[in-house]
DOTOR-139609 format. One record per atom (N, C-alpha, C, CB): x, y, z. Coordinates in steps of 0.001 Angstrom, whole numbers, padded with zeros to 6 digits, always signed. Glycine has a CB too. Example, Ala and Ser with C-alpha at 12.3 -4.5 7.8 and 13.67 -1.06 7.14 Angstrom:
<sites>
+013190-005690+007800/+012300-004500+007800/+013200-003300+007800/+011308-004473+009046/+012850-002250+007080/+013670-001060+007140/+012900+000030+007870/+014084-000598+005725/
</sites>
This chain:
<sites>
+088014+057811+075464/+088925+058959+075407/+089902+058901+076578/+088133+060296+075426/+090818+059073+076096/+091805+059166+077255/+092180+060463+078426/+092975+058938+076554/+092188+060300+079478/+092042+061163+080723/+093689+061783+080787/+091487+060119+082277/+093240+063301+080898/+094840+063650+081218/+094849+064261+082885/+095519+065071+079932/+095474+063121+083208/+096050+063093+084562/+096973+064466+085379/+096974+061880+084413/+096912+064871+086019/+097406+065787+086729/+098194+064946+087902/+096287+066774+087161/+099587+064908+088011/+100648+064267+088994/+100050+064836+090308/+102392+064751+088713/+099883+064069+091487/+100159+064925+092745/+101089+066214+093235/+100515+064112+093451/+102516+065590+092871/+103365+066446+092668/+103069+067831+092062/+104144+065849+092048/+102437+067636+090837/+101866+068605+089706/+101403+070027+090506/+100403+067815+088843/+100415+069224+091527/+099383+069760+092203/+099866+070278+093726/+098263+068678+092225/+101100+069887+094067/+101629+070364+095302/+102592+071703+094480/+102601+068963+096303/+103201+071106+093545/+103956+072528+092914/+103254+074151+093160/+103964+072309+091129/+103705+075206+093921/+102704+076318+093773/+103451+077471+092694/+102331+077021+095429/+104737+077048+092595/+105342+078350+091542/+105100+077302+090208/+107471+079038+091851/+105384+076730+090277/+105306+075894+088148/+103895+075874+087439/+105703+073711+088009/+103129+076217+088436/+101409+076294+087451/+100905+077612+087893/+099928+074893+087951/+101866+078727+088065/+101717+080236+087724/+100601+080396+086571/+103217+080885+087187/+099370+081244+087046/+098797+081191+085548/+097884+082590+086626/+097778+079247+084610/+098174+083764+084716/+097118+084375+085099/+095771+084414+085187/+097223+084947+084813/+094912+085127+086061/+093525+085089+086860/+092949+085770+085464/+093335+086096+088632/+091900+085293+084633/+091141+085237+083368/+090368+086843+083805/+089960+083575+083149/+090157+087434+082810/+088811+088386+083384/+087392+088456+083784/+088615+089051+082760/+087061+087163+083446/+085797+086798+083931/+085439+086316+085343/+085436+085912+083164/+086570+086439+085446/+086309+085823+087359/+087251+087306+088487/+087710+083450+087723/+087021+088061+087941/+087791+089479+088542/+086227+090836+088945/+089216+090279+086764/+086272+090728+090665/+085240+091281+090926/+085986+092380+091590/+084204+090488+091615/+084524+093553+091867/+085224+094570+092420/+085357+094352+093598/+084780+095704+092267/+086078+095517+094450/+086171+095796+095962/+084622+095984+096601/+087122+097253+096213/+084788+095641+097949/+083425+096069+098701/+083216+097212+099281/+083119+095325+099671/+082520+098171+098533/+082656+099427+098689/+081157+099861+099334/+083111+100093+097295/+079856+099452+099034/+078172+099361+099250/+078294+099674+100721/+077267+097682+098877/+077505+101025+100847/+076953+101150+102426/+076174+099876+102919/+075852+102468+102590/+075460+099224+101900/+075159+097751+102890/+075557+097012+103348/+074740+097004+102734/+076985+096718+102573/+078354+095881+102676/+078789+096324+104454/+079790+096557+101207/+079352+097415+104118/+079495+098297+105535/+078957+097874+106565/+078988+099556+105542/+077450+098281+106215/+076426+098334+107731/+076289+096647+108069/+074418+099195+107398/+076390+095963+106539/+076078+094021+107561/+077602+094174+107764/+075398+091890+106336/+078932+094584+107691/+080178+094230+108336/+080278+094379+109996/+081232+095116+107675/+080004+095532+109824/+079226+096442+111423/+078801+095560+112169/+077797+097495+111303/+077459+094936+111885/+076727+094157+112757/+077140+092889+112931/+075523+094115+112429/+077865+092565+111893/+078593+090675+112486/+079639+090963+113262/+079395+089415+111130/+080543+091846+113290/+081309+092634+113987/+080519+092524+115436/+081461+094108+113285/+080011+093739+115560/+079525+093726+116979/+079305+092489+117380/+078346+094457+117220/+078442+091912+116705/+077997+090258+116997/+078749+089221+117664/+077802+089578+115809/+079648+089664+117047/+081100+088659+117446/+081200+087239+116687/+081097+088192+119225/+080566+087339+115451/+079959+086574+114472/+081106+086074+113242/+078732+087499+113894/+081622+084841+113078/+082751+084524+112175/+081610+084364+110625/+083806+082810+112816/+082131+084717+109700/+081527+083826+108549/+082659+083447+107473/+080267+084663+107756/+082072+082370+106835/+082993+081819+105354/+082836+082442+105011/+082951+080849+104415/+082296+083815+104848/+082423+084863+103622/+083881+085394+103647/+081311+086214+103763/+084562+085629+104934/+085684+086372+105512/+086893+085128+105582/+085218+087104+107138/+086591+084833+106360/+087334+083224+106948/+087969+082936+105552/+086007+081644+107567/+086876+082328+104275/+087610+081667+103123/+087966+083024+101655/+086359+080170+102545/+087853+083857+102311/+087970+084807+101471/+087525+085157+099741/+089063+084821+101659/+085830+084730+100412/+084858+084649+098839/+085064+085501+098059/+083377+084771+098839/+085140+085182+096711/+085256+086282+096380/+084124+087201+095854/+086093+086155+095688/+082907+086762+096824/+081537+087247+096220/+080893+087705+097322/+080635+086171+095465/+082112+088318+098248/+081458+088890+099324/+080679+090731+099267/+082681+088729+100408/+081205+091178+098268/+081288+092432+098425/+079263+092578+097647/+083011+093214+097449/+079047+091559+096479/+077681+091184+096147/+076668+090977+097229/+077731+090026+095430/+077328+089359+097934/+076214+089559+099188/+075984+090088+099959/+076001+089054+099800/+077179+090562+100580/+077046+091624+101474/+076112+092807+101560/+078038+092067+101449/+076032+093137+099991/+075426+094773+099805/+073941+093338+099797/+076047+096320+097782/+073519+092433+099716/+072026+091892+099322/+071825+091735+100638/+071737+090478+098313/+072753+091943+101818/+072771+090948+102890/+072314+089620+103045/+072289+091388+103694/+073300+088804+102270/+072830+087380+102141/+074599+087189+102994/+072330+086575+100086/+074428+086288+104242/+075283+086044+104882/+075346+084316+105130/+075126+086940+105963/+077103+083909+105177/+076979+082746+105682/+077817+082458+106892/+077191+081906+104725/+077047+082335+108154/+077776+082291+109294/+078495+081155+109557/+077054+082514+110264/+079896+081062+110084/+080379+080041+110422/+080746+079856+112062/+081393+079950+109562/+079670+078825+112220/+079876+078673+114147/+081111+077839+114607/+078429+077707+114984/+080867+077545+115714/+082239+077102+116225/+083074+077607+116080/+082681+076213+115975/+083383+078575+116182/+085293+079878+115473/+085620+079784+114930/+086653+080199+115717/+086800+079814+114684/+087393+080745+113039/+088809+079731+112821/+088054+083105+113341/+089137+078434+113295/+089838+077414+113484/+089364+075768+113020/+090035+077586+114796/+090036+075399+111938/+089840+073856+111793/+090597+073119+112252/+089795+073389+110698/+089827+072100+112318/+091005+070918+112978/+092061+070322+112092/+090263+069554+113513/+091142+070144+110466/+091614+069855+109424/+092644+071164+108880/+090440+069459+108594/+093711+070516+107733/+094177+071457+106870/+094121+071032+105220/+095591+071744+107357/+093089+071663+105145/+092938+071008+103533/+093597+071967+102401/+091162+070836+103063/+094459+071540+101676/+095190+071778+100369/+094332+073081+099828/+095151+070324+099244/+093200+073101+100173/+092309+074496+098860/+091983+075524+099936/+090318+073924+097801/+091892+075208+101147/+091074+075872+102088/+091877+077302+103007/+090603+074598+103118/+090897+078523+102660/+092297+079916+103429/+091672+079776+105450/+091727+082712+102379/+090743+079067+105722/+090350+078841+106797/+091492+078371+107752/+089340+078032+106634/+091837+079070+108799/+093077+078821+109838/+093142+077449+110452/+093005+079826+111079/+094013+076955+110674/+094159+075491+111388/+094794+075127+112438/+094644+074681+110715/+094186+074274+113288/+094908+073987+114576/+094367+073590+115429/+095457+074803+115104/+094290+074523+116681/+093556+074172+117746/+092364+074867+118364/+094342+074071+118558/+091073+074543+118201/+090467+075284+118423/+089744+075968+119883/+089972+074913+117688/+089367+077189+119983/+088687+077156+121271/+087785+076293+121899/+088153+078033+121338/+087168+076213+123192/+086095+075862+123273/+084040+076173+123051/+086565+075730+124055/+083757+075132+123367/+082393+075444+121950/+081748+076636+123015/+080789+073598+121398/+081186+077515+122033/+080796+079126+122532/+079107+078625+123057/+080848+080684+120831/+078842+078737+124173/+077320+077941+124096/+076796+079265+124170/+076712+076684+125429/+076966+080731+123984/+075731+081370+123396/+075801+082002+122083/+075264+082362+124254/+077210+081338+121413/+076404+081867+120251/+075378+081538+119440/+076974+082031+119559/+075141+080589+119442/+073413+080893+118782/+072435+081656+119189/+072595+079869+118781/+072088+082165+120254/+071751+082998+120500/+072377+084306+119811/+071742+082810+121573/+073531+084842+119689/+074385+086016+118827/+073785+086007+117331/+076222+085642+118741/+074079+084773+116958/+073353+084328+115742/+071950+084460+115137/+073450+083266+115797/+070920+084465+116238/+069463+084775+115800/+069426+086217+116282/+068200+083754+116509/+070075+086759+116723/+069591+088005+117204/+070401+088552+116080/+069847+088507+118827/+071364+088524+115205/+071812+089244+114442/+071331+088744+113018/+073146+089338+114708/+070375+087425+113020/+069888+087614+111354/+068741+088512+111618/+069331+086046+110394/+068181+088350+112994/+066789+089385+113086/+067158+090865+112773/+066067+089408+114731/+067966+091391+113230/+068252+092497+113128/+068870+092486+111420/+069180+092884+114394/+069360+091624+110512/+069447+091834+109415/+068090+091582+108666/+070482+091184+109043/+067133+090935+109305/+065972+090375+109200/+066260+089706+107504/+064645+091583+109512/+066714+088678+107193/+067081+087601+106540/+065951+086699+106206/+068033+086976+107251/+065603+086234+105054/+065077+085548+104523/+065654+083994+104627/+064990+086146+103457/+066311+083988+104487/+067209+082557+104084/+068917+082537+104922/+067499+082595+101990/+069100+082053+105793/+070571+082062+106128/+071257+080595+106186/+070749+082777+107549/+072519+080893+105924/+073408+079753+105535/+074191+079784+106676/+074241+079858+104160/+074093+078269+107642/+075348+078069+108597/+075822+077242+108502/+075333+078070+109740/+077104+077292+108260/+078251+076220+107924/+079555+076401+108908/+078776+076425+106266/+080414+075241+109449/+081446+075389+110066/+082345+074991+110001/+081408+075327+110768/+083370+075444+111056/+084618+074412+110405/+084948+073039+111259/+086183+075316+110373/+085680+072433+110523/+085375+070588+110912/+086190+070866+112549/+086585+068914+109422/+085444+070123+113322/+085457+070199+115070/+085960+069015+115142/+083983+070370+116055/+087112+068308+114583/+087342+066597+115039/+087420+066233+116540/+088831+066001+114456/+087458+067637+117325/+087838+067427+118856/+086812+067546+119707/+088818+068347+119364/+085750+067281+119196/+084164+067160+119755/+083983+066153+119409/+083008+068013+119341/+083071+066145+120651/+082465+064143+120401/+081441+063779+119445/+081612+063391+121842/+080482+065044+119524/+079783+064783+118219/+080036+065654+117206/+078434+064769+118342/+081301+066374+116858/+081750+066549+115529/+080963+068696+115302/+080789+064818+114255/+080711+068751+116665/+079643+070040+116707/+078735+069919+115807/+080201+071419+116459/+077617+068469+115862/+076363+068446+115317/+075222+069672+116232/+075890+066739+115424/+075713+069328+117906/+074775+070036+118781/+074292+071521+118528/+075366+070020+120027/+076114+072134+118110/+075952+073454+117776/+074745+073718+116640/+077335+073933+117297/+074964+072994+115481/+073914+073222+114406/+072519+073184+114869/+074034+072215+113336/+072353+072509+115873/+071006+071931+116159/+070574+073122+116958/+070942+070403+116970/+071057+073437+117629/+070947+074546+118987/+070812+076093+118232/+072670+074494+120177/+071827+076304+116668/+071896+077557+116004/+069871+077019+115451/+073642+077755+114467/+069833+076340+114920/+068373+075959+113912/+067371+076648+115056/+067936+073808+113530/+067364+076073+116225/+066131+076154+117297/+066223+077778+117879/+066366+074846+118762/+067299+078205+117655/+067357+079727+118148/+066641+080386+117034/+068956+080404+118373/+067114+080500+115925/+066868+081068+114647/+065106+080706+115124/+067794+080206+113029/+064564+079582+114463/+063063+079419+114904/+062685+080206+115535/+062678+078447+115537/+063121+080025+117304/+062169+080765+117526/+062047+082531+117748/+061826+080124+118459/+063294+083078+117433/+063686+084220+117250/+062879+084938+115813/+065224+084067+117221/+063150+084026+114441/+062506+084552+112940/+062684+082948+112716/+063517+085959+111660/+061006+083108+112984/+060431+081926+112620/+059870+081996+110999/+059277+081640+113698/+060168+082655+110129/+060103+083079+108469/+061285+082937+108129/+059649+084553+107996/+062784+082827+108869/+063458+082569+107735/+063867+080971+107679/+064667+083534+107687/+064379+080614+106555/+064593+079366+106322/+065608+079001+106446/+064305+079007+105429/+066723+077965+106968/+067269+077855+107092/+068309+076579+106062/+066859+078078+108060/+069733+076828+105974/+070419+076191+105219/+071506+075342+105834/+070822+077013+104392/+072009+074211+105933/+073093+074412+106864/+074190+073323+106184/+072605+074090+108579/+075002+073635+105396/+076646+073103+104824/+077463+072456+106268/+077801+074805+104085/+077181+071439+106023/+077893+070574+107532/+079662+069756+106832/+076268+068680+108216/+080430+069573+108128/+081366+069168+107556/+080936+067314+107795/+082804+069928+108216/+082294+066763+107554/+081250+064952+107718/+081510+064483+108676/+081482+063569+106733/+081742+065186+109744/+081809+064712+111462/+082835+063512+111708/+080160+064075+112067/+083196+063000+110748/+084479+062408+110727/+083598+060929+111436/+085948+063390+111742/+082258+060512+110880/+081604+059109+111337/+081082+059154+113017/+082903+057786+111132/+081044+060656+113606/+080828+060573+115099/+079038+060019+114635/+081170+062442+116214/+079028+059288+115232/+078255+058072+115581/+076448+059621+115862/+079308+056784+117606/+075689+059450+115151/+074448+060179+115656/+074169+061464+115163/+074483+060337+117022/+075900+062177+114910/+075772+063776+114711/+074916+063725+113746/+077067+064684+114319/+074721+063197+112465/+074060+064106+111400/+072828+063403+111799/+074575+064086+109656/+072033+062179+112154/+070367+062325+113025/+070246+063648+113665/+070102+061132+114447/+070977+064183+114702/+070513+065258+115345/+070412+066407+114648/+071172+065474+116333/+071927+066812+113232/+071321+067821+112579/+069625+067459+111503/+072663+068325+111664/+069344+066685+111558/+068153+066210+110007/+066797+066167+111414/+068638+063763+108711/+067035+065771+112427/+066187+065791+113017/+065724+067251+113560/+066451+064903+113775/+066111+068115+113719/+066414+069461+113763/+065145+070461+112399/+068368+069477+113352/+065315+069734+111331/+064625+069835+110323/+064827+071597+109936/+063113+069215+110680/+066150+071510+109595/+066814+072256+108152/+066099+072409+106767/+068051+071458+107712/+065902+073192+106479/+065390+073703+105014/+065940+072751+103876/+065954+075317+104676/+067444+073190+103863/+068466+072223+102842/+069654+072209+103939/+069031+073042+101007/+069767+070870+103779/+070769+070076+104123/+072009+069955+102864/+070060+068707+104498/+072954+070675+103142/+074236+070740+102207/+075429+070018+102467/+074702+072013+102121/+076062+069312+102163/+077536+068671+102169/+078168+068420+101040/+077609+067471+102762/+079125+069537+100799/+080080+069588+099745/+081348+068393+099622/+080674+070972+099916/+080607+068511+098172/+082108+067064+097738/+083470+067532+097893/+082236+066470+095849/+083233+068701+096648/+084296+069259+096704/+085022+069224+095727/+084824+068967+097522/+085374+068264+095437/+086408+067362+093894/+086387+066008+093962/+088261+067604+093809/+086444+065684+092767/+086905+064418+092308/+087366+063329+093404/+088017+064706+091407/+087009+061766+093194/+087404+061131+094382/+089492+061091+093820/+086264+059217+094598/+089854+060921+093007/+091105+060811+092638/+091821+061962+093275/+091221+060744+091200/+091592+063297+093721/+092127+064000+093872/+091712+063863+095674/+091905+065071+092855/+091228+063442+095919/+090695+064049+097968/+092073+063290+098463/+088567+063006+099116/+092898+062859+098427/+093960+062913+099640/+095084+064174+099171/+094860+061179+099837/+094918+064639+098397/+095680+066149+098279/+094756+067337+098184/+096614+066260+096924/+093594+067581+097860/+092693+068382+097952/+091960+068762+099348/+091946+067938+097106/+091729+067404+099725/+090617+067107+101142/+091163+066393+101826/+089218+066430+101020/+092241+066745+102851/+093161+065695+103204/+092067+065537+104487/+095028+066095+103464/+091774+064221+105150/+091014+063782+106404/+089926+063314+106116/+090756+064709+107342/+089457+063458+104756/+087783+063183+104054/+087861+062047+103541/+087172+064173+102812/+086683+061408+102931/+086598+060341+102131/+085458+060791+101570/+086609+058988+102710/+085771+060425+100160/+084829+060574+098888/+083736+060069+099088/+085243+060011+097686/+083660+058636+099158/+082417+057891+099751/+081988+058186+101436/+082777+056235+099578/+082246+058554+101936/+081870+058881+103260/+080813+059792+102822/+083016+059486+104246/+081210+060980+102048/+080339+062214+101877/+079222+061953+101077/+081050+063350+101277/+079418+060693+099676/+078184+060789+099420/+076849+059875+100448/+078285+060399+097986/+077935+058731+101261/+076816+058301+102507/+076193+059345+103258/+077463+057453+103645/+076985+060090+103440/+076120+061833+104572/+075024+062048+103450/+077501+063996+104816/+075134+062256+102209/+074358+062749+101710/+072967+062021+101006/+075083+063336+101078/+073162+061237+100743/+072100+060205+100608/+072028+059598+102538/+072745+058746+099155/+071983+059244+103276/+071574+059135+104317/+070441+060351+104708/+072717+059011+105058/+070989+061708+104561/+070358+062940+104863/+068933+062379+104282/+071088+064407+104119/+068779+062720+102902/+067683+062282+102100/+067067+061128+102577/+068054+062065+100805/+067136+060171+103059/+066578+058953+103497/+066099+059299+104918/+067618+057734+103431/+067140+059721+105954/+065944+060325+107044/+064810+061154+106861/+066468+061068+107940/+065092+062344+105780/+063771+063135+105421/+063805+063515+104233/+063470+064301+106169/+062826+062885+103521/+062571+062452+102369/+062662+063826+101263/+061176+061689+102495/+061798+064867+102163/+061384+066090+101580/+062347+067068+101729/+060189+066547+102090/+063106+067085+102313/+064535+067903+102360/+065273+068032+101235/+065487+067342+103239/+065704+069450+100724/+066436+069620+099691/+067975+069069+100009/+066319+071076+099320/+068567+068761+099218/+069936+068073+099178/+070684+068335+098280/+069943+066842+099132/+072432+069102+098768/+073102+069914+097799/+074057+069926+098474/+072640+071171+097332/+074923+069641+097374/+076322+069953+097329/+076824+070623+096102/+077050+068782+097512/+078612+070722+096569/+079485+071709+095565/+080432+071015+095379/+079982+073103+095993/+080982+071226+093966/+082545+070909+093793/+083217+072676+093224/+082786+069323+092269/+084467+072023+093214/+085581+073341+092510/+086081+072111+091114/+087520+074054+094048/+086419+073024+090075/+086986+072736+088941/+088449+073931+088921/+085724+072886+087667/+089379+073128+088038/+090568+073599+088065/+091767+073432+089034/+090327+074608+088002/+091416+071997+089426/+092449+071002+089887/+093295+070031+089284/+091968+070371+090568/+092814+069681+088267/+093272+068731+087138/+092538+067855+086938/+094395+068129+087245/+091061+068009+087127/+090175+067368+086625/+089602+067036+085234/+089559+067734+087135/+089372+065995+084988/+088588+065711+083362/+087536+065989+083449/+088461+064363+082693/+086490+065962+082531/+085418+066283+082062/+084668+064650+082223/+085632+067043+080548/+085372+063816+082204/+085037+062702+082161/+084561+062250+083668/+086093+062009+081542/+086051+062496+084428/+085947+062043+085925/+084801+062969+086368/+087434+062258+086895/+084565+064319+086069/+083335+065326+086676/+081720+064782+086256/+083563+067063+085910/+081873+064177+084936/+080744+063563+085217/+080491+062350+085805/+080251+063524+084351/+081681+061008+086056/+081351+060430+087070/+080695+060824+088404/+082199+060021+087222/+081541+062010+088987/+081057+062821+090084/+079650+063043+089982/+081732+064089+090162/+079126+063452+089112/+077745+063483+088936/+076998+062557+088911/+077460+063944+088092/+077313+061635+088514/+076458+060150+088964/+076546+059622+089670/+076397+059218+088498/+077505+060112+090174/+077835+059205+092392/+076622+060451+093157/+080693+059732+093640/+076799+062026+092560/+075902+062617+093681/+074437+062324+092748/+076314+064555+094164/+073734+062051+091908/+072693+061624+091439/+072222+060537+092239/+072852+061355+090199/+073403+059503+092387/+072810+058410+092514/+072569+058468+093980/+073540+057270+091967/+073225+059592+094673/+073004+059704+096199/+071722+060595+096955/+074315+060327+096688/+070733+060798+095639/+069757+061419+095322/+070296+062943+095975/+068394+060677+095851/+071022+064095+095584/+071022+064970+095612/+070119+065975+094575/+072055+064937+095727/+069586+067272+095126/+068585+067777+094512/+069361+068752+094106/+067368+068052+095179/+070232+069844+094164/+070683+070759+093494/+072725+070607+093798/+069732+072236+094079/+073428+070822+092871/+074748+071252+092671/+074989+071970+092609/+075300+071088+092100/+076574+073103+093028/+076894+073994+092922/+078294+073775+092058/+076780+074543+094097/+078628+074226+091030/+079937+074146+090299/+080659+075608+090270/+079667+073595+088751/+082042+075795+090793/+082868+077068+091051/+084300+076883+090346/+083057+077336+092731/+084765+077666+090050/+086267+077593+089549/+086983+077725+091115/+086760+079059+088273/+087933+076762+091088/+088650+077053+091963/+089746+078261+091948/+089084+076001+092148/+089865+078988+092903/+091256+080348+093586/+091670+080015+094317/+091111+081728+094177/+093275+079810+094420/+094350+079754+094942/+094372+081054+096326/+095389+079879+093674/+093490+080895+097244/+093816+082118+098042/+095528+082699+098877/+092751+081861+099154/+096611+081865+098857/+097678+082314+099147/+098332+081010+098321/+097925+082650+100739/+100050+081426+098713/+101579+080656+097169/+100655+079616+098153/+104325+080827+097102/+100897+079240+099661/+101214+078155+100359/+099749+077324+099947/+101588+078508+102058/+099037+077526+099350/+097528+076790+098842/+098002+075946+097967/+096288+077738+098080/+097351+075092+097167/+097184+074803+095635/+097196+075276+094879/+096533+074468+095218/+097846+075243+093812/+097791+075958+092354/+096633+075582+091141/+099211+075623+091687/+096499+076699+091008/+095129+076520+089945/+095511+075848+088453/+094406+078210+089572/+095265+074536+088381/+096031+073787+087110/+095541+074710+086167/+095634+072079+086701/+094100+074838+085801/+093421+075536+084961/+091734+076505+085274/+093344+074458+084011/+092265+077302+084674/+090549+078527+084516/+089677+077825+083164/+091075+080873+083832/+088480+077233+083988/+087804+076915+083010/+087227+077929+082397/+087042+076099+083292/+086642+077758+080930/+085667+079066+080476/+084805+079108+080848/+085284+079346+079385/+083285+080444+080726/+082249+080939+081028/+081694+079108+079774/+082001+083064+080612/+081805+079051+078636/+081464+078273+077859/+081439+076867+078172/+082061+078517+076981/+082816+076476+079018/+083188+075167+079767/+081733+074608+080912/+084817+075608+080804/+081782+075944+081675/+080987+076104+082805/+079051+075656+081819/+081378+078170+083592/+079371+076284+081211/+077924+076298+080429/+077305+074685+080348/+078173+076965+078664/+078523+074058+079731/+078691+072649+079460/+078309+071528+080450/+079985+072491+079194/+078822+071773+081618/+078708+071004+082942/+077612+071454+083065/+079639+071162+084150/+077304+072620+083298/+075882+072447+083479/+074193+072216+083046/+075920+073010+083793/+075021+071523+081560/+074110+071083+080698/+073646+069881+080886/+074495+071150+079588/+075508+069417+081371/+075736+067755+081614/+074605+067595+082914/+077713+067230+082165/+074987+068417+083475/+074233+068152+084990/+072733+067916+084916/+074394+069487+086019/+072244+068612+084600/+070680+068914+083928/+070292+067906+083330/+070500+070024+082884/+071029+067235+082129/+070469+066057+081531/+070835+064729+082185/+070865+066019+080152/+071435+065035+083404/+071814+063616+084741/+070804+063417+085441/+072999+063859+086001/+069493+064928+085367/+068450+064730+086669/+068250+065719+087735/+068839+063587+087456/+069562+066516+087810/+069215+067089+089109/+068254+068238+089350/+070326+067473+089627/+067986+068179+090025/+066464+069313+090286/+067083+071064+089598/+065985+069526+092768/+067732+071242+090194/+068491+072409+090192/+070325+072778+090219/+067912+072887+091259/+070919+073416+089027/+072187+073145+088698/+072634+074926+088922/+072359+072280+087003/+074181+074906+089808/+074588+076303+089510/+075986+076249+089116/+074394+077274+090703/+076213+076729+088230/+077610+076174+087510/+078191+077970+086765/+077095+074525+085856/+079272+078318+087563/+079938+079610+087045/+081222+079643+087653/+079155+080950+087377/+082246+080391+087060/+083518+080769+087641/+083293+081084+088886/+084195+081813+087015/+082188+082100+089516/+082559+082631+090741/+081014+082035+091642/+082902+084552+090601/+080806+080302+091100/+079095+080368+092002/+080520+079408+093091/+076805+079091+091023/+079602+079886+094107/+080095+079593+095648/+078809+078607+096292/+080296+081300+096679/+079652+077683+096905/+078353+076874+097461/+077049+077743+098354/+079021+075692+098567/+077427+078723+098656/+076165+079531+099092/+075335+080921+098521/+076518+079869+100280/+076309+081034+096750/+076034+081884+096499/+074452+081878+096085/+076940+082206+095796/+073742+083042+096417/+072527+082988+096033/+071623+082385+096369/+072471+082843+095235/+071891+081615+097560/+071366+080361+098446/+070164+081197+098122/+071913+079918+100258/+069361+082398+099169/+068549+082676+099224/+067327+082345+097888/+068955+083684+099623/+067631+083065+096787/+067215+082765+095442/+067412+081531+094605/+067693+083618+094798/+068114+080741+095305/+068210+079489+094879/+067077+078423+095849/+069848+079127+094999/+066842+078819+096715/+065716+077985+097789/+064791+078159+097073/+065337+078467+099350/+064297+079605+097249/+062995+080067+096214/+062410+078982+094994/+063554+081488+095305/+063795+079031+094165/+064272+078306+093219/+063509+076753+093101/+065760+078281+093499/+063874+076249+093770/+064349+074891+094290/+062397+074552+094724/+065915+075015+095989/+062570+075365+095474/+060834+075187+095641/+059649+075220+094687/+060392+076149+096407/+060066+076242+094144/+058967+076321+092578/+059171+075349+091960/+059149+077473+091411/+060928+074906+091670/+060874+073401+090995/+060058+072120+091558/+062283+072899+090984/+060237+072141+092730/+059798+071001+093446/+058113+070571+092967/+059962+071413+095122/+057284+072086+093622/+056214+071844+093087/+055707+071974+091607/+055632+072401+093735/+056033+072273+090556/+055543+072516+089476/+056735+071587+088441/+055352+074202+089325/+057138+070405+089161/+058279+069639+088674/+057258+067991+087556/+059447+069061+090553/+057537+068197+086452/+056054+066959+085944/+056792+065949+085949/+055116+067015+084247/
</sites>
């Protein structure tokens, strides 16, 4: 079957692929006194997260569950990637107590499961692996019950960083693809396709028993064809669970959304996915690489053991 290609150009255009936002991916405002009271406390905290930063649109849900995903190192990438509402430039220097801020404010949310992810540090020597390592050991010994998740960026090859995060011994170890390898020098500009699935099969090979997960976005100009290649590069990189999301255009100056896949489309991939192997598949307009983390660990675990 033949692949219909999406031009680069296509994909830099932000007024010519104008398309309205479907109703199935249209959530409400965050209105929940829980929403509130965890805003409050990351606030005081002095606490950044991708919930805010990338402007989820499934914040106003977790929020009221208090399922949070903190993002260390500040609120600045080094990178500027084509999809991403995360600010770019230059960043401060590395905060050495927030991890400490960090365990004292999931305790006080007292959290089951927390997700820390950051933004790419190219101006650190080890890529702010330390930070991750230093957030894991606070959390421990602060709430030594919750589990921990941690979405790393790919340190850009600093020599050691991801040993020190796996040695650290993370719950699930996450590194998002993202999209298609055809599309990462306009999508993921600074990344490499194969780089990420080496992070990710490497992860798995230092510790065997570690869950392993990543995400892509659909509605870049991707095939159905090239997405399941994608799936057999992260299969073959022994990943244990996927996350599949429709991509949103968060401002004109972003990417344009070629296409809104359907609730039915979504259904599909994640049929495909399932009959590829992977332990655990989340595939919806609005699943976010951390949505539901909490209930997805759970998840992931019951599979593991009761898996024939």
């Amino acid at each position: 079957m033949k692949l219909n290609y999406i031009s680069k150009s296509h994909l830099n255009n932000n007024t010519s692929c104008s398309i309205d936002r479907p109703s199935w991916i249209r959530v409400k405002a965050p209105l929940s006194e829980e929403y509130i009271s965890t805003k409050k406390l990351i606030t005081k905290a002095n606490l950044n997260t991708v919930c805010e930063s990338a402007a989820c649109p499934n914040i106003g849900e977790c929020w009221k569950k208090k399922h949070v995903t903190v993002m260390i190192l500040g609120d600045v990438c080094t990178r500027k990637c084509g999809f991403c509402n995360i600010k770019s430039g230059h960043p401060k220097s590395q905060d050495l107590y927030e991890p400490m801020r960090i365990a004292k404010a999931i305790s006080k949310l007292n959290l089951n499961h927390v997700v820390i992810t950051s933004v790419d540090r190219d101006d650190l020597s080890d890529g702010g692996a330390s930070q991750f390592v230093n957030c894991i050991k606070e959390i421990r010994k602060l709430c030594s019950d919750t589990t921990i998740e941690v979405l790393t960026p790919d340190f850009q090859r600093k020599e050691g960083a991801l040993e020190q995060i796996i040695s650290a011994e993370p719950d699930v170890f996450n590194h998002n693809l993202e999209t298609i390898s055809r599309l990462y020098k306009t999508v993921r500009r600074g990344a490499n396709y194969k780089h990420s699935l080496y992070i990710l099969k490497k992860a798995k090979k230092l510790k065997p028993n570690i869950f392993t997960k990543s995400g892509i976005m659909v509605g870049l100009g991707e095939s159905i064809q090239e997405i399941s290649k994608l799936l057999d590069d992260l299969k073959n990189a022994d990943v244990d669970f996927i996350t599949i999301g429709q991509y949103l255009q968060p401002t004109k100056k972003h990417l344009s959304v070629i296409r809104y896949r359907t609730i039915e489309e979504f259904k599909n991939i994640e049929d495909l996915a399932y009959k590829k192997g992977f332990l655990l598949v989340s595939a919806s307009p609005l699943t976010r690489s951390s949505y539901h983390a909490d209930e997805d660990f759970k998840k992931l675990q019951y599979l593991r053991n009761n898996r024939i």
